[in-house]
N, C-alpha and C positions, 0 to 999 in steps of 0.2 A: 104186533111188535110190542114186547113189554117195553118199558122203560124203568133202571132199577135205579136205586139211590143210593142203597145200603145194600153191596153183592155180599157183603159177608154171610149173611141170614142165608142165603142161595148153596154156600160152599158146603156149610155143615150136613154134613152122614149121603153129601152128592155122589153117588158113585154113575156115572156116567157108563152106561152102556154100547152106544154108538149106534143106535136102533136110528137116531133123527140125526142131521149134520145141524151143526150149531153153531150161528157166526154171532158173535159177541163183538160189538163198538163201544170201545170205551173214548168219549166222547168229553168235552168240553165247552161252552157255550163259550169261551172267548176265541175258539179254534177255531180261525179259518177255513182250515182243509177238512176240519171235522164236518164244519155246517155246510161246506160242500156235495160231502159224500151223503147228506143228511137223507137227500128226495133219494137217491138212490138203492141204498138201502131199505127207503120207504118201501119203494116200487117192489123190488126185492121178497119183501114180508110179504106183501097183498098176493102178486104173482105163484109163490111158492106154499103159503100158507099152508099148513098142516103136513107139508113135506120138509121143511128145513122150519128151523123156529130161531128166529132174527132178536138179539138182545139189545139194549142200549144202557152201558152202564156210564153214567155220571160222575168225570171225575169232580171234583171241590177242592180244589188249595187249601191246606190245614195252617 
């Protein structure tokens, strides 16, 4: 499971094919229901690894 900081760097020239399914958690460390779904999503990555590729993007209050 990556974990991103800066998804923008990720966006540029990304042309997605659809060859891997790809669940993206954009996530917050004061989020409640975020850090709930946290272990699940964990499980998730491990379990599926190399067949689905599992994100974690970081949001930050500006």
């Amino acid at each position: 499971m990556e974990n991103i900081k800066d998804y923008q760097q990720y966006l540029r020239g990304y042309d997605y094919t659809g060859k891997t399914p790809v669940i993206i958690d954009f996530y917050a460390t004061w989020c409640g229901p975020c850090q709930a779904l946290a272990p699940m999503l964990k499980r998730l990555a491990e379990q599926y690894e190399g067949r689905v590729k599992v994100l974690k993007v970081h949001l930050i209050a500006s």
